[in-house]
Residue, then its C-alpha position, 0 to 999 in steps of 0.5 A: x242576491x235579495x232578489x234572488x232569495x224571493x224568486x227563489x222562495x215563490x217559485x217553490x209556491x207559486x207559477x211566476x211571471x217576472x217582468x224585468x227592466x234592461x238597462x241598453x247593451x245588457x244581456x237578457x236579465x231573464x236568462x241569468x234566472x236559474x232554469x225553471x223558476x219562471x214560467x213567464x218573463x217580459x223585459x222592458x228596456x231603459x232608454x240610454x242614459x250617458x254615465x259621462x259627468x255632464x250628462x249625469x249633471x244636467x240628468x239631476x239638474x233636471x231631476x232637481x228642479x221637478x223635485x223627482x229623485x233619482x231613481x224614481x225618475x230613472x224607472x218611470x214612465x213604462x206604465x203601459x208597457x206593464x199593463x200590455x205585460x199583465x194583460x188578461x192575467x190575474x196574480x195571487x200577490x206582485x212583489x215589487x223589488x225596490x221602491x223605485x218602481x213602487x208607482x207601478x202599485x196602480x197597473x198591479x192592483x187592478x190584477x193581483x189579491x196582494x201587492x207588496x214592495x221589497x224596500x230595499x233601502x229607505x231612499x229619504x234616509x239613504x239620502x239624507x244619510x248621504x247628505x250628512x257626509x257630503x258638504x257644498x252642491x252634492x250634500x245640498x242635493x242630496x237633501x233636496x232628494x230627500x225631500x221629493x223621495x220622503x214625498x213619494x214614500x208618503x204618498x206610496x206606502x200607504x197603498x200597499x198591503x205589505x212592506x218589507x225591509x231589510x232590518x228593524x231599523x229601517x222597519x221603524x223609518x217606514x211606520x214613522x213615515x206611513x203610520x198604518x203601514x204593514x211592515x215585515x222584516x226580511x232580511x238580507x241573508x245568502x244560500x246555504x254555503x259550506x265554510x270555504x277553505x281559508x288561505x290568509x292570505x297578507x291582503x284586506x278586502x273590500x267588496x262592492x258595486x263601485x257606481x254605487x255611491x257610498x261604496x264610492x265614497x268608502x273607497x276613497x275615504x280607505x284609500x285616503x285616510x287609512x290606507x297609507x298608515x297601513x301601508x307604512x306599517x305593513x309594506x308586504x300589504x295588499x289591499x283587494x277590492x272585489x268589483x265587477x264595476x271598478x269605474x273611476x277607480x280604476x287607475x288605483x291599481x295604476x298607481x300602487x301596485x299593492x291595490x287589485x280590482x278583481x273584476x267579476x268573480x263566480x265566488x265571492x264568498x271563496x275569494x273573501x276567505x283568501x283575505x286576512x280582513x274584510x273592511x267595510x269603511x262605510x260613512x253613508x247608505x241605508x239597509x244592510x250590507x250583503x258584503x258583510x253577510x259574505x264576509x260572515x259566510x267566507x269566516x273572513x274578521x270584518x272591520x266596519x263603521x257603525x253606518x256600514x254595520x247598521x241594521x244587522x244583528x252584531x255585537x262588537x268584539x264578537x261578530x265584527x269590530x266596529x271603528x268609526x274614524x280613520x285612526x280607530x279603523x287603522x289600529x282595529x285592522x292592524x290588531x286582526x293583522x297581528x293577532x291570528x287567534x283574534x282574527x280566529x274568533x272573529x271570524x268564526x264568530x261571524x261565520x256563526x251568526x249568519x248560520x244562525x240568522x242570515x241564510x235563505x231558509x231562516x229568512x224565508x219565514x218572513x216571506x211565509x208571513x208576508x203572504x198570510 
Protein backbone atom coordinates (compact mmCIF):
# COMPACT_ATOMS: atom_id res chain seq x y z
CA UNK A 1 0.00 0.00 0.00
CA UNK A 2 3.13 2.37 0.84
CA UNK A 3 4.60 1.75 -2.01
CA UNK A 4 1.67 1.84 -4.15
CA UNK A 5 0.73 5.68 -3.08
CA UNK A 6 4.57 6.62 -4.28
CA UNK A 7 4.18 4.89 -7.45
CA UNK A 8 1.03 6.47 -7.65
CA UNK A 9 2.26 9.94 -6.79
CA UNK A 10 5.28 10.21 -9.40
CA UNK A 11 3.67 8.67 -12.09
CA UNK A 12 1.30 11.64 -12.18
CA UNK A 13 4.85 13.66 -12.56
CA UNK A 14 7.25 11.84 -13.80
CA UNK A 15 8.04 8.96 -16.76
CA UNK A 16 9.14 5.75 -14.06
CA UNK A 17 10.97 2.89 -14.65
CA UNK A 18 10.49 0.53 -11.67
CA UNK A 19 13.11 -2.25 -10.91
CA UNK A 20 11.42 -4.72 -8.87
CA UNK A 21 12.77 -7.88 -6.62
CA UNK A 22 10.68 -11.60 -7.14
CA UNK A 23 10.94 -13.65 -4.75
CA UNK A 24 11.11 -17.65 -6.89
CA UNK A 25 7.72 -19.04 -8.09
CA UNK A 26 5.92 -15.50 -7.88
CA UNK A 27 3.98 -13.85 -10.51
CA UNK A 28 5.43 -11.07 -12.30
CA UNK A 29 5.46 -8.02 -9.58
CA UNK A 30 5.43 -5.41 -12.51
CA UNK A 31 2.22 -6.71 -13.95
CA UNK A 32 0.25 -6.23 -10.54
CA UNK A 33 1.37 -2.21 -11.05
CA UNK A 34 -1.79 -0.83 -12.49
CA UNK A 35 -1.69 0.03 -16.33
CA UNK A 36 0.29 3.18 -17.36
CA UNK A 37 2.08 4.12 -14.25
CA UNK A 38 5.43 2.34 -15.66
CA UNK A 39 7.10 3.37 -18.61
CA UNK A 40 9.95 1.09 -17.96
CA UNK A 41 10.32 -2.29 -15.51
CA UNK A 42 13.21 -5.02 -14.98
CA UNK A 43 12.87 -7.86 -12.15
CA UNK A 44 15.40 -9.09 -10.68
CA UNK A 45 14.71 -12.67 -9.15
CA UNK A 46 15.79 -13.77 -5.43
CA UNK A 47 17.52 -16.97 -5.08
CA UNK A 48 15.58 -19.78 -3.31
CA UNK A 49 15.39 -19.52 0.17
CA UNK A 50 13.59 -22.52 2.30
CA UNK A 51 10.94 -20.80 4.87
CA UNK A 52 11.64 -24.77 6.71
CA UNK A 53 12.89 -23.90 10.37
CA UNK A 54 16.51 -25.33 10.03
CA UNK A 55 17.06 -23.85 7.01
CA UNK A 56 16.00 -20.35 8.27
CA UNK A 57 18.35 -21.29 11.47
CA UNK A 58 21.35 -22.09 9.92
CA UNK A 59 20.33 -18.74 7.34
CA UNK A 60 20.71 -16.54 10.58
CA UNK A 61 23.56 -18.50 12.29
CA UNK A 62 25.21 -17.35 9.49
CA UNK A 63 23.80 -13.82 9.42
CA UNK A 64 24.93 -13.75 13.26
CA UNK A 65 28.15 -14.52 12.83
CA UNK A 66 28.97 -12.00 9.87
CA UNK A 67 27.00 -9.45 11.75
CA UNK A 68 24.51 -8.87 8.93
CA UNK A 69 20.91 -8.36 9.61
CA UNK A 70 18.46 -10.28 8.08
CA UNK A 71 16.92 -8.47 5.59
CA UNK A 72 19.71 -6.54 4.45
CA UNK A 73 21.71 -9.70 4.06
CA UNK A 74 18.16 -11.36 2.00
CA UNK A 75 18.58 -8.14 -0.89
CA UNK A 76 22.31 -8.16 -1.44
CA UNK A 77 24.63 -9.02 -3.63
CA UNK A 78 22.59 -7.56 -7.15
CA UNK A 79 24.61 -4.50 -7.44
CA UNK A 80 25.42 -5.60 -11.09
CA UNK A 81 22.26 -6.56 -11.90
CA UNK A 82 21.11 -3.02 -11.17
CA UNK A 83 23.65 -1.25 -12.99
CA UNK A 84 23.07 -3.35 -16.25
CA UNK A 85 19.26 -1.96 -15.55
CA UNK A 86 20.06 1.58 -15.26
CA UNK A 87 22.61 1.69 -17.92
CA UNK A 88 22.86 4.57 -20.40
CA UNK A 89 19.88 6.37 -18.31
CA UNK A 90 19.88 9.35 -16.06
CA UNK A 91 16.67 9.75 -13.50
CA UNK A 92 15.61 12.97 -11.86
CA UNK A 93 15.50 11.50 -8.49
CA UNK A 94 15.66 6.97 -7.31
CA UNK A 95 13.34 6.18 -4.51
CA UNK A 96 14.54 3.36 -2.67
CA UNK A 97 11.48 1.33 -0.83
CA UNK A 98 12.80 -0.04 2.33
CA UNK A 99 16.09 0.32 3.85
CA UNK A 100 17.15 -2.95 2.98
CA UNK A 101 18.07 -2.30 -0.28
CA UNK A 102 19.51 1.34 1.14
CA UNK A 103 23.40 0.08 -0.28
CA UNK A 104 22.12 0.29 -3.59
CA UNK A 105 22.45 4.37 -3.05
CA UNK A 106 26.18 3.52 -4.67
CA UNK A 107 25.03 2.03 -8.48
CA UNK A 108 22.02 5.06 -8.01
CA UNK A 109 24.00 8.20 -7.26
CA UNK A 110 26.22 8.10 -10.28
CA UNK A 111 22.59 8.36 -12.33
CA UNK A 112 20.00 10.15 -10.36
CA UNK A 113 20.13 14.46 -9.22
CA UNK A 114 18.46 12.76 -6.05
CA UNK A 115 18.49 9.70 -4.18
CA UNK A 116 15.76 9.06 -1.52
CA UNK A 117 15.07 6.09 0.85
CA UNK A 118 11.39 5.20 2.03
CA UNK A 119 12.08 3.64 5.57
CA UNK A 120 9.63 2.03 6.10
CA UNK A 121 10.59 0.63 9.64
CA UNK A 122 13.60 1.60 11.60
CA UNK A 123 15.14 -1.82 11.60
CA UNK A 124 17.83 -1.10 14.92
CA UNK A 125 14.22 -0.23 16.79
CA UNK A 126 12.26 -2.90 14.89
CA UNK A 127 14.76 -5.24 16.46
CA UNK A 128 15.35 -4.00 19.45
CA UNK A 129 11.61 -3.71 20.07
CA UNK A 130 11.41 -7.36 19.07
CA UNK A 131 14.07 -8.19 21.33
CA UNK A 132 12.24 -6.49 24.19
CA UNK A 133 9.41 -8.80 24.17
CA UNK A 134 11.27 -12.38 23.33
CA UNK A 135 13.29 -13.88 25.99
CA UNK A 136 16.37 -16.79 25.85
CA UNK A 137 18.27 -17.11 21.89
CA UNK A 138 15.68 -15.44 19.79
CA UNK A 139 15.57 -11.75 22.31
CA UNK A 140 19.37 -12.30 22.37
CA UNK A 141 19.46 -12.46 18.52
CA UNK A 142 17.51 -10.07 18.02
CA UNK A 143 19.66 -7.73 19.74
CA UNK A 144 22.79 -8.75 18.07
CA UNK A 145 20.75 -7.70 14.74
CA UNK A 146 20.16 -4.45 16.14
CA UNK A 147 23.41 -3.90 16.52
CA UNK A 148 24.80 -4.97 12.74
CA UNK A 149 21.32 -2.78 11.36
CA UNK A 150 22.14 0.37 13.59
CA UNK A 151 25.63 -0.15 11.82
CA UNK A 152 24.17 -0.11 8.55
CA UNK A 153 21.87 2.75 9.29
CA UNK A 154 25.16 4.87 10.35
CA UNK A 155 26.80 4.23 7.62
CA UNK A 156 23.82 4.70 4.90
CA UNK A 157 21.73 7.33 6.06
CA UNK A 158 24.04 9.99 5.89
CA UNK A 159 24.46 9.23 1.94
CA UNK A 160 21.10 10.26 1.01
CA UNK A 161 19.58 13.48 0.30
CA UNK A 162 16.24 12.50 2.00
CA UNK A 163 14.71 9.91 4.29
CA UNK A 164 11.20 9.34 4.67
CA UNK A 165 9.48 7.59 7.52
CA UNK A 166 6.22 6.70 8.33
CA UNK A 167 5.69 9.25 11.66
CA UNK A 168 7.46 11.68 13.98
CA UNK A 169 8.77 9.15 16.00
CA UNK A 170 10.56 7.22 13.77
CA UNK A 171 11.57 10.83 12.30
CA UNK A 172 13.52 11.44 15.68
CA UNK A 173 15.13 7.69 15.73
CA UNK A 174 16.54 8.58 12.50
CA UNK A 175 18.26 12.19 13.50
CA UNK A 176 19.44 10.54 16.44
CA UNK A 177 21.33 7.93 14.51
CA UNK A 178 22.35 10.40 11.20
CA UNK A 179 22.25 13.97 13.04
CA UNK A 180 22.41 15.73 9.68
CA UNK A 181 19.98 13.65 7.93
CA UNK A 182 17.11 15.07 6.01
CA UNK A 183 13.98 13.72 7.28
CA UNK A 184 10.49 14.07 5.91
CA UNK A 185 7.46 12.18 7.23
CA UNK A 186 5.07 10.64 4.75
CA UNK A 187 2.85 8.71 6.39
CA UNK A 188 1.35 5.57 5.94
CA UNK A 189 -2.30 6.30 4.73
CA UNK A 190 -5.06 4.66 1.91
CA UNK A 191 -6.86 5.90 -1.26
CA UNK A 192 -9.99 7.87 -1.19
CA UNK A 193 -12.48 5.18 -0.14
CA UNK A 194 -16.16 5.53 0.39
CA UNK A 195 -17.45 4.47 3.79
CA UNK A 196 -18.46 0.89 3.11
CA UNK A 197 -21.58 -0.38 4.33
CA UNK A 198 -21.45 -2.16 8.01
CA UNK A 199 -22.91 -5.27 8.79
CA UNK A 200 -21.81 -5.84 12.68
CA UNK A 201 -21.47 -8.95 12.49
CA UNK A 202 -20.81 -11.01 16.07
CA UNK A 203 -16.86 -11.45 15.04
CA UNK A 204 -13.57 -9.46 15.89
CA UNK A 205 -10.90 -9.20 13.48
CA UNK A 206 -7.28 -9.09 13.19
CA UNK A 207 -5.68 -8.19 10.06
CA UNK A 208 -2.03 -9.10 8.58
CA UNK A 209 0.87 -10.79 7.11
CA UNK A 210 1.20 -13.82 9.43
CA UNK A 211 5.15 -14.63 8.12
CA UNK A 212 5.82 -11.41 9.61
CA UNK A 213 6.90 -11.47 13.12
CA UNK A 214 4.94 -9.28 15.47
CA UNK A 215 1.90 -10.15 13.68
CA UNK A 216 2.95 -13.64 14.66
CA UNK A 217 3.71 -12.91 18.07
CA UNK A 218 0.00 -10.78 18.41
CA UNK A 219 -1.74 -13.65 17.22
CA UNK A 220 -0.40 -16.02 19.43
CA UNK A 221 -0.38 -13.59 22.47
CA UNK A 222 -4.75 -12.89 21.23
CA UNK A 223 -5.06 -16.51 21.15
CA UNK A 224 -3.50 -17.32 24.42
CA UNK A 225 -4.13 -14.76 27.01
CA UNK A 226 -7.35 -13.06 25.51
CA UNK A 227 -8.83 -15.27 23.45
CA UNK A 228 -10.28 -17.74 25.98
CA UNK A 229 -11.87 -15.15 28.52
CA UNK A 230 -13.59 -13.84 25.46
CA UNK A 231 -14.69 -16.78 24.25
CA UNK A 232 -16.09 -17.86 27.66
CA UNK A 233 -18.02 -14.93 28.29
CA UNK A 234 -19.35 -14.82 24.59
CA UNK A 235 -19.87 -18.14 23.21
CA UNK A 236 -21.60 -17.01 19.71
CA UNK A 237 -18.14 -15.47 19.20
CA UNK A 238 -16.19 -15.67 16.13
CA UNK A 239 -12.66 -14.52 16.14
CA UNK A 240 -11.62 -13.59 11.87
CA UNK A 241 -8.00 -13.21 11.05
CA UNK A 242 -7.58 -11.68 7.62
CA UNK A 243 -4.37 -13.15 6.06
CA UNK A 244 -3.21 -14.01 2.80
CA UNK A 245 -0.24 -15.92 4.75
CA UNK A 246 -1.92 -18.05 7.33
CA UNK A 247 1.52 -20.01 7.79
CA UNK A 248 1.75 -21.76 11.04
CA UNK A 249 -1.56 -20.95 11.94
CA UNK A 250 -3.25 -22.50 10.07
CA UNK A 251 -4.57 -25.55 12.46
CA UNK A 252 -6.28 -22.42 14.70
CA UNK A 253 -9.23 -22.81 12.53
CA UNK A 254 -8.61 -26.92 12.94
CA UNK A 255 -9.23 -26.55 16.55
CA UNK A 256 -11.68 -24.12 17.13
CA UNK A 257 -14.28 -23.68 14.85
CA UNK A 258 -15.19 -20.30 16.04
CA UNK A 259 -11.41 -19.03 14.44
CA UNK A 260 -11.66 -18.20 10.32
CA UNK A 261 -8.38 -17.36 8.37
CA UNK A 262 -9.93 -15.75 5.21
CA UNK A 263 -7.37 -16.13 3.00
CA UNK A 264 -6.75 -13.18 0.44
CA UNK A 265 -9.45 -11.02 -0.03
CA UNK A 266 -9.87 -8.06 -3.04
CA UNK A 267 -11.21 -5.88 -0.04
CA UNK A 268 -10.01 -5.53 3.01
CA UNK A 269 -11.59 -2.55 4.03
CA UNK A 270 -15.21 -4.03 3.03
CA UNK A 271 -14.54 -7.46 5.04
CA UNK A 272 -13.40 -5.27 8.23
CA UNK A 273 -16.58 -3.11 8.34
CA UNK A 274 -18.45 -6.63 8.67
CA UNK A 275 -16.56 -7.11 12.06
CA UNK A 276 -17.68 -5.73 15.43
CA UNK A 277 -13.82 -4.90 16.55
CA UNK A 278 -10.60 -4.57 14.99
CA UNK A 279 -7.97 -5.85 17.39
CA UNK A 280 -4.30 -5.05 16.93
CA UNK A 281 -2.78 -6.63 20.00
CA UNK A 282 0.78 -5.82 18.94
CA UNK A 283 3.82 -6.13 21.48
CA UNK A 284 6.66 -5.50 19.38
CA UNK A 285 7.37 -3.74 15.60
CA UNK A 286 8.34 -0.24 14.00
CA UNK A 287 6.34 2.12 11.92
CA UNK A 288 2.85 2.46 11.69
CA UNK A 289 0.14 0.11 10.98
CA UNK A 290 -1.65 -0.04 7.71
CA UNK A 291 -4.54 -2.46 9.31
CA UNK A 292 -5.21 0.46 11.72
CA UNK A 293 -5.70 2.73 8.72
CA UNK A 294 -7.96 -0.06 7.26
CA UNK A 295 -9.73 -0.13 10.24
CA UNK A 296 -10.26 3.57 10.39
CA UNK A 297 -11.40 3.56 6.78
CA UNK A 298 -14.03 0.15 7.38
CA UNK A 299 -15.58 2.61 10.60
CA UNK A 300 -14.84 -0.57 12.15
CA UNK A 301 -13.86 0.46 16.60
CA UNK A 302 -9.93 -0.88 17.02
CA UNK A 303 -8.65 -1.93 20.34
CA UNK A 304 -4.54 -1.76 20.37
CA UNK A 305 -1.65 -1.96 22.47
CA UNK A 306 0.27 1.30 22.52
CA UNK A 307 3.23 -0.66 20.59
CA UNK A 308 0.48 -1.36 17.73
CA UNK A 309 -1.05 2.23 17.88
CA UNK A 310 2.62 3.94 17.65
CA UNK A 311 3.43 6.86 15.54
CA UNK A 312 -0.01 7.54 14.50
CA UNK A 313 -2.11 10.54 15.34
CA UNK A 314 -4.77 8.99 17.88
CA UNK A 315 -6.04 9.98 20.89
CA UNK A 316 -7.69 7.43 23.09
CA UNK A 317 -11.13 6.89 23.83
CA UNK A 318 -11.51 8.88 20.61
CA UNK A 319 -9.88 7.17 17.78
CA UNK A 320 -9.39 3.87 19.36
CA UNK A 321 -9.05 2.45 22.81
CA UNK A 322 -5.79 1.75 23.86
CA UNK A 323 -5.14 -1.93 26.51
CA UNK A 324 -1.67 -2.95 26.93
CA UNK A 325 -2.32 -6.16 28.95
CA UNK A 326 -4.28 -9.20 28.31
CA UNK A 327 -6.83 -8.42 31.04
CA UNK A 328 -7.18 -4.73 29.96
CA UNK A 329 -7.57 -5.96 26.08
CA UNK A 330 -10.19 -8.49 27.16
CA UNK A 331 -12.64 -5.60 29.21
CA UNK A 332 -11.71 -2.92 26.48
CA UNK A 333 -13.05 -5.57 23.56
CA UNK A 334 -15.82 -6.80 25.64
CA UNK A 335 -17.12 -3.16 26.41
CA UNK A 336 -17.17 -2.18 22.36
CA UNK A 337 -19.34 -5.57 22.44
CA UNK A 338 -21.76 -4.58 24.58
CA UNK A 339 -22.14 -1.02 23.86
CA UNK A 340 -23.43 -0.34 20.32
CA UNK A 341 -23.59 3.49 20.74
CA UNK A 342 -19.77 3.22 21.87
CA UNK A 343 -18.84 0.89 19.15
CA UNK A 344 -20.51 3.99 17.14
CA UNK A 345 -18.38 6.55 18.30
CA UNK A 346 -15.32 5.02 17.94
CA UNK A 347 -15.61 4.06 14.97
CA UNK A 348 -16.76 7.04 13.36
CA UNK A 349 -14.21 8.72 15.40
CA UNK A 350 -11.78 6.68 13.17
CA UNK A 351 -13.11 6.63 10.27
CA UNK A 352 -13.02 10.64 10.63
CA UNK A 353 -9.34 11.05 11.38
CA UNK A 354 -7.95 8.87 8.63
CA UNK A 355 -10.53 11.48 6.10
CA UNK A 356 -8.69 14.21 7.95
CA UNK A 357 -4.99 12.73 8.08
CA UNK A 358 -4.66 9.39 6.28
CA UNK A 359 -5.37 9.50 2.77
CA UNK A 360 -3.20 9.49 -0.48
CA UNK A 361 -4.06 13.26 -1.47
CA UNK A 362 -3.05 14.46 2.30
CA UNK A 363 0.17 12.50 2.20
CA UNK A 364 1.13 13.40 -0.82
CA UNK A 365 2.12 16.59 -0.03
CA UNK A 366 4.97 15.16 1.87
CA UNK A 367 6.09 13.72 -1.13
CA UNK A 368 5.63 17.15 -3.05
CA UNK A 369 8.20 18.45 -0.40
CA UNK A 370 10.67 15.52 -0.68
CA UNK A 371 11.32 16.34 -4.07
CA UNK A 372 11.92 20.10 -3.62
Amino acid sequence: MRASSVLEYLASRFSVHGIFFREPGAPDPAAAVPEGRLDRADVIDLPFHSKGKLARLVRNAGRLARNRSPLIDRFSGFASRIEQCLQGRNYDAAFIEHFWCAPYVEQLRPVAKRVIVDVYNVESAWHRSMASSEGGALGWAHRRFAEAALESERRWFPRFDRILTTSADDAKLVQAISKDAKVTVYPNALPCLAAPPRSERCEIIFSGNLEYAPNMQAVRFFHRDIWPALKSSRPALRWKILSRNAGAFLDLPASDPHIQITGFVEDAVAVIAQAQVAVVPLLAGSGTRIKILEAWAAGTPVVSTTVGAEGLEYRDQEHLVVANTAPQFSAAVNQLLSSPSDRHRIGAGGRRLYEERYTWPTAWKALAEALG
